[in-house]
DRENFI-620180 format. One record per residue: residue in three letters; x, y, z of N, C-alpha, C, O in turn. Coordinates in steps of 0.2 Angstrom, whole numbers, plus 5000, padded with zeros to 4 digits. Layout:
BEGIN
ALAXYZXYZXYZXYZ ...
This chain:
BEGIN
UNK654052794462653652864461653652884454654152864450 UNK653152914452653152954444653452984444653553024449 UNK653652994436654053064436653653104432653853134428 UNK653053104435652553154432652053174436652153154442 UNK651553204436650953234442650353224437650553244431 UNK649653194437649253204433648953284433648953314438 UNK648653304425648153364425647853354427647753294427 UNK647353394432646653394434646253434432645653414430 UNK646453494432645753554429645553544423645853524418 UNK644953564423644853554416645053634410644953644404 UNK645353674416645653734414646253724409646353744404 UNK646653684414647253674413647353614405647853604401 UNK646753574404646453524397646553594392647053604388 UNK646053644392645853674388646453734385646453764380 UNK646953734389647653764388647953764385648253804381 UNK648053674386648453654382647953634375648353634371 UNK647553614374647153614368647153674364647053674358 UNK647353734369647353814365647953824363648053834357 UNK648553834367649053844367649553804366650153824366 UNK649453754365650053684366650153664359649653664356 UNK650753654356650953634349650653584349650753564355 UNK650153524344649853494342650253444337650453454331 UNK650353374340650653334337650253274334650153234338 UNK650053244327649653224326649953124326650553124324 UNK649753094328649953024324649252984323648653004322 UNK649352934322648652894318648252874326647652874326 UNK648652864331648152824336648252874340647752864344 UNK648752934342648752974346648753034345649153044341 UNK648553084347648553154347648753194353648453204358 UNK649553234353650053264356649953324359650353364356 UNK649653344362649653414363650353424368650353384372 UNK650853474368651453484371651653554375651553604371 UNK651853554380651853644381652553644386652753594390 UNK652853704386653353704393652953704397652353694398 UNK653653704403653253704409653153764413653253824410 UNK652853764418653053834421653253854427653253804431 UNK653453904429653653894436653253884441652753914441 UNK653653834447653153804452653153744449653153704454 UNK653153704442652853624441653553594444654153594441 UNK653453564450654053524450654153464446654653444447 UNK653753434440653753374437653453394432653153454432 UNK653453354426653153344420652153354422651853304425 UNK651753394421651153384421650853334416651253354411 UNK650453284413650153234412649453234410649153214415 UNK649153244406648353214407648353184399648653194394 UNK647753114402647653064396646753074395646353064399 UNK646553084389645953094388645853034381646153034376 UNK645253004384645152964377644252944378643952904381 UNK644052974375643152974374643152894370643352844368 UNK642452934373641852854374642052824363642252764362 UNK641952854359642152854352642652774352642552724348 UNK643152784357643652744355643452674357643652624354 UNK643252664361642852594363642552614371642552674373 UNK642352554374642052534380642552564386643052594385 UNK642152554392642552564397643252514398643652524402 UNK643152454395643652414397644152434392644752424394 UNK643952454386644552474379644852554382645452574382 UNK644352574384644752654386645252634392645852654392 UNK644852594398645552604403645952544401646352544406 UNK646252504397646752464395647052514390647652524390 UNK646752544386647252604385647652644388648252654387 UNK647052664391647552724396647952664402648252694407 UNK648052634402648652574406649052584403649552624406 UNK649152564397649952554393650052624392650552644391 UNK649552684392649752744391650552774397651052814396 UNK650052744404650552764408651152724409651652744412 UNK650952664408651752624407652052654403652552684406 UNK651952664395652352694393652652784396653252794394 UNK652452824400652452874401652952854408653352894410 UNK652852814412653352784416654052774414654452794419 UNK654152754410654852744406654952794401655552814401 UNK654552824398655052884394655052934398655552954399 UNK654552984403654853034406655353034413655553084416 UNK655452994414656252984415656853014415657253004410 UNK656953054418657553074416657653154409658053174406 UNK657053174409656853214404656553284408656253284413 UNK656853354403656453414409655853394409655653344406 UNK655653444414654853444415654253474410654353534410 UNK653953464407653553494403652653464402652353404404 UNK652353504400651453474400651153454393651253484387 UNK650853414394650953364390649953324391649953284395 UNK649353334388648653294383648953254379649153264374 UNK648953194382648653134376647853134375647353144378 UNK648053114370647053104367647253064361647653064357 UNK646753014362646952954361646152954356645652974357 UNK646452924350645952904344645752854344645852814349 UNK645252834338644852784337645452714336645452654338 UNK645952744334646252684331646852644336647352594334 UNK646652684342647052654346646752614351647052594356 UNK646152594349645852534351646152474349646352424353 UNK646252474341646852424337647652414338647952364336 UNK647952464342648452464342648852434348648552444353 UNK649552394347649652344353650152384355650552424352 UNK650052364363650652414365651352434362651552484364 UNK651652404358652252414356652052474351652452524351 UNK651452464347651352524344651152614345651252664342 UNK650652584352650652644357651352684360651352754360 UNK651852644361652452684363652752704357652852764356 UNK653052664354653152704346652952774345653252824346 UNK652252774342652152814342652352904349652452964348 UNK652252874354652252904358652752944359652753004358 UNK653252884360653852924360654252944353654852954353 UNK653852954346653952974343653753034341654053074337 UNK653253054346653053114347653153154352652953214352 UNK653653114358654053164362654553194360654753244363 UNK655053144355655653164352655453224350655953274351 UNK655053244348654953324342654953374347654753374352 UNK655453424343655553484348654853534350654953584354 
């Protein structure tokens, strides 16, 4: 089982792009927020426009996106959490995808 629940609303997108501290890397962009009461898990949404390549480069992205999110939120509280994902992560090979990633969940 995940230890995460996907976003769904497009409410809940727009929140955290308003409200959520913004964490920049070259291939990913972090939006991060607490959670709230009621989220039994870490909330999740991966967003990566058409910009970044095709539908085969966008959903192999978003793969390793969730692999990697499979192994770090683990064992970590729960909190809400937009990925959005750049151009240049069409380039980037999985080891560099979580790098980053979990580079970007380290930060307080």
């Amino acid at each position: 089982m995940r230890p995460y629940a996907s976003l769904r609303r497009a409410a809940d997108f727009s929140r955290l792009r308003r409200n959520g501290r913004r964490i920049d890397g070259e291939a990913l962009t972090i939006y991060a927020d607490r959670s709230r009461a009621g989220d039994p898990a870490s909330l999740v949404g991966i967003a990566i426009g058409k910009p970044v390549g095709n539908a085969v480069v966008r959903n192999k992205i978003r793969r390793r996106l969730v692999a990697v999110l499979d192994q770090t939120l683990a064992g970590r509280p729960p909190r809400r959490l937009l990925i959005v994902a750049q151009p240049p992560a069409a380039r980037a090979s999985f080891a560099g995808l979580r790098d980053q990633l979990v580079a970007g969940l380290a930060q307080p």
